[in-house]
TIROTOR-290416 format. One record per residue (C-alpha): residue in three letters; z, x, y; residue number from 1. Coordinates in pm, whole numbers. Each point is the difference from the previous one (the first is absolute). Layout:
# residues N
+-----+--------+--------+--------+-----+
:   r :     up :   east :  north :   k :
+-----+--------+--------+--------+-----+
: Ala :      Z :      X :      Y : NUM :
...
+-----+--------+--------+--------+-----+
***
This chain:
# residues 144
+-----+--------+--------+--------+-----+
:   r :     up :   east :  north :   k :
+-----+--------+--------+--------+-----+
: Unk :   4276 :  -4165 :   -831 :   1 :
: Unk :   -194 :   -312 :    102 :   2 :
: Unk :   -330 :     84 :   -108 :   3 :
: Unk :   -168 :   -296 :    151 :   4 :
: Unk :    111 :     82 :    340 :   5 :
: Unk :   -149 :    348 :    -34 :   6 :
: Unk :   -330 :   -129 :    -98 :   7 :
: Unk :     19 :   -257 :    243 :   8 :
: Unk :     62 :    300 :    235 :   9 :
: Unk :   -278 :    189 :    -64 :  10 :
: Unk :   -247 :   -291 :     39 :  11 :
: Unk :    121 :    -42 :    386 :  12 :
: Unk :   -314 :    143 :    216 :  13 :
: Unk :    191 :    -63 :    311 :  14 :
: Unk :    285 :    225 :   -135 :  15 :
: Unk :     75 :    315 :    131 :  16 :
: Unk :    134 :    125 :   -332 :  17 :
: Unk :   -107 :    -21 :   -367 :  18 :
: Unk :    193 :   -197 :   -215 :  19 :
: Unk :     90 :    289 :   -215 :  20 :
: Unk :    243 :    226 :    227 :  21 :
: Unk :   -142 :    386 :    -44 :  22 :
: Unk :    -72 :    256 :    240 :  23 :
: Unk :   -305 :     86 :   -273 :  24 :
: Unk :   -167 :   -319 :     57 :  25 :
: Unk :    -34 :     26 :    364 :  26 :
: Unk :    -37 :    377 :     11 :  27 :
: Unk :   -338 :    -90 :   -330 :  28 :
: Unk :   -118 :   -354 :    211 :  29 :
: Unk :     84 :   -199 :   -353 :  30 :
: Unk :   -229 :   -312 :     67 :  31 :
: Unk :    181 :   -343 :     38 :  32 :
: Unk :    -26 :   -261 :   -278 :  33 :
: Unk :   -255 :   -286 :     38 :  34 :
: Unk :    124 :   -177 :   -244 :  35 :
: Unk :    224 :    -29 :   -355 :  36 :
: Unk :    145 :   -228 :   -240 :  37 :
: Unk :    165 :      0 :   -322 :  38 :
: Unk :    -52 :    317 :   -150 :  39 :
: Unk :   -299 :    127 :    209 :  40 :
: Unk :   -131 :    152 :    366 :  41 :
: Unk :   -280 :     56 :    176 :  42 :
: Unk :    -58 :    178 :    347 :  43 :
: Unk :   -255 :    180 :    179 :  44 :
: Unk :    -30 :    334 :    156 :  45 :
: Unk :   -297 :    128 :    258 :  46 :
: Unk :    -43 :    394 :   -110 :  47 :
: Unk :    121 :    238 :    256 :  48 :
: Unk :   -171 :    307 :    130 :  49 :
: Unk :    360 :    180 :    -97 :  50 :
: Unk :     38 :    -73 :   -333 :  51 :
: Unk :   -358 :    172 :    -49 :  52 :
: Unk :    -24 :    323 :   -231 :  53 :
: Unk :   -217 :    260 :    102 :  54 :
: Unk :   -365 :   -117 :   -168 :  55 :
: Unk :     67 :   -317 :    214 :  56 :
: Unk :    144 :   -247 :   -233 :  57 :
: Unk :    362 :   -155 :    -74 :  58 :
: Unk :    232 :    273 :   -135 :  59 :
: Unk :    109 :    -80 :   -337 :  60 :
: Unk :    381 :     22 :     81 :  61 :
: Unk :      7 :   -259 :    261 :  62 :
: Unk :   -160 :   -213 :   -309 :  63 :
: Unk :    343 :    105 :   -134 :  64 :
: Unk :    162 :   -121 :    342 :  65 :
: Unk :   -117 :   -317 :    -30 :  66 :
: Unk :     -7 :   -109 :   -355 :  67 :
: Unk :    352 :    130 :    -20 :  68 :
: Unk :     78 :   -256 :    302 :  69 :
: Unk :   -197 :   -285 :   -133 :  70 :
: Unk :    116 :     36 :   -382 :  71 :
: Unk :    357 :    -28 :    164 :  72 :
: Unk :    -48 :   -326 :    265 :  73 :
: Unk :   -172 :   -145 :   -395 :  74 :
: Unk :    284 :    113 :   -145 :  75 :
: Unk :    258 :   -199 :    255 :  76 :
: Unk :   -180 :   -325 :    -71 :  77 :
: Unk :    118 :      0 :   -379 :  78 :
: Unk :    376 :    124 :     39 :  79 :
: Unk :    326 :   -219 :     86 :  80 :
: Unk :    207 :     78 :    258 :  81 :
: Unk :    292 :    225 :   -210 :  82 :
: Unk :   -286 :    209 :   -122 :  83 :
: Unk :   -170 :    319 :    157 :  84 :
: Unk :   -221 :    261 :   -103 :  85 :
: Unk :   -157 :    343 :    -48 :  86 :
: Unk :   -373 :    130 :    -81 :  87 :
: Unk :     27 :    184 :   -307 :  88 :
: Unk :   -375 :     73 :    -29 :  89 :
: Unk :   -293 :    -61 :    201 :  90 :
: Unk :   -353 :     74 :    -82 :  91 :
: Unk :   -333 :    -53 :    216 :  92 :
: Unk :   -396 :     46 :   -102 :  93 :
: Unk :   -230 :     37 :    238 :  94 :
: Unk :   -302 :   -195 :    -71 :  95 :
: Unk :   -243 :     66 :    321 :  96 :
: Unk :     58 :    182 :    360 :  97 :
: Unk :     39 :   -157 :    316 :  98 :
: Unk :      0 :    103 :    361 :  99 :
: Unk :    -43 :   -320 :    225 : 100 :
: Unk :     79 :   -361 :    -15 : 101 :
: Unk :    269 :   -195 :   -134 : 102 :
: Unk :    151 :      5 :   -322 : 103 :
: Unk :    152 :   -280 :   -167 : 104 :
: Unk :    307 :     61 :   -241 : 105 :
: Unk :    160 :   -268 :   -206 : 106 :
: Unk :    282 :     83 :   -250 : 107 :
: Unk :    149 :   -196 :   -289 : 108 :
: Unk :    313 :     -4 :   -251 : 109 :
: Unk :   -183 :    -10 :   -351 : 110 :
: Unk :    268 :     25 :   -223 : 111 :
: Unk :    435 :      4 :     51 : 112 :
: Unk :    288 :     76 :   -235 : 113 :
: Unk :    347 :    -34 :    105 : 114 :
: Unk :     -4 :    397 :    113 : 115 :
: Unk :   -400 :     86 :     57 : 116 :
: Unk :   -256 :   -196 :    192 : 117 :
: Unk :   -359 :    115 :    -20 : 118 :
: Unk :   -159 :    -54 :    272 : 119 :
: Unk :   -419 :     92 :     96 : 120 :
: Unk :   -197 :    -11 :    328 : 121 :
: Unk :   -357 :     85 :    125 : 122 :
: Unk :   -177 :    112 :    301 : 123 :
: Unk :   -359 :   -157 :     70 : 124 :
: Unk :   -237 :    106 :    284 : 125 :
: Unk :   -174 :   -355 :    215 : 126 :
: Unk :   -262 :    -80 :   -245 : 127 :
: Unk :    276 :     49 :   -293 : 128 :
: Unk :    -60 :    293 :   -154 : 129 :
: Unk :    330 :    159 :   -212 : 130 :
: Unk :     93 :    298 :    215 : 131 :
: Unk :    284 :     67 :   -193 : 132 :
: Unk :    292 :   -154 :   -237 : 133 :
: Unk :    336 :     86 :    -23 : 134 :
: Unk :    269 :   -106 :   -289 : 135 :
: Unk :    383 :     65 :     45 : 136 :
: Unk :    291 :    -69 :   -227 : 137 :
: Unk :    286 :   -108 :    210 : 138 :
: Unk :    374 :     74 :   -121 : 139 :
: Unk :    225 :   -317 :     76 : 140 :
: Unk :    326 :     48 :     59 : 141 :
: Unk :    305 :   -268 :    101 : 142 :
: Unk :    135 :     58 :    301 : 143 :
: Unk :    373 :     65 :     38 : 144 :
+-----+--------+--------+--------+-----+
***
């Protein structure tokens, strides 16, 4: 897989698809990438109205959504072509509740072995408040 390409693909604003090919990151509006380099990305997403739980703020699973989603484009910038991977375990705190707005996320790779890559993000509100953080290790395997 060329990795670059992919996040090259998902930084595109005039292209009608994401870089990642999924049905789920159309059908959950996965934000596009503003920007990444070597072993980090950041992007932005403005909080919709749908994603909403009922007291009014962002449901705690599409946290999930998109930490699982950024962890992995952080993830591509740190592996070689021959490799792939696999979320083994992700984990998110929620730090403070949000409604409206946007929310800036930026992910990075803290840490790689030849078979695990650690890899942490967080979500801040406009005036940069933590919103929430989100680890994940990352299972890397060699493709065949």
């Amino acid at each position: 897989m060329d990795w670059q390409q992919v996040l090259a693909g998902s930084l595109k604003a005039d292209s009608e698809q994401f870089g990642i090919q999924s049905p789920a990151v159309e059908w959950l509006g996965f934000p596009r990438l503003q920007a990444y380099g070597d072993s980090w990305v950041e992007a932005y997403w403005d909080i919709e109205s749908r994603t909403l739980n009922s007291r009014g703020t962002i449901f705690g699973g599409y946290y999930g959504v998109l930490a699982d989603g950024l962890l992995a484009l952080a993830t591509m910038t740190a592996l070689q072509d021959n490799e792939h991977f696999v979320t083994s375990d992700l984990r998110i705190s929620f730090f403070r509740a949000a409604s409206t707005g946007r929310v800036r996320m930026r992910a990075e790779v803290t840490n790689r072995s030849r078979s695990l890559l650690h890899v942490e993000g967080d979500f801040r509100d406009e005036s940069g408040q933590l919103l929430a953080k989100a680890t994940a290790v990352q299972s890397i395997r060699i493709a065949e």
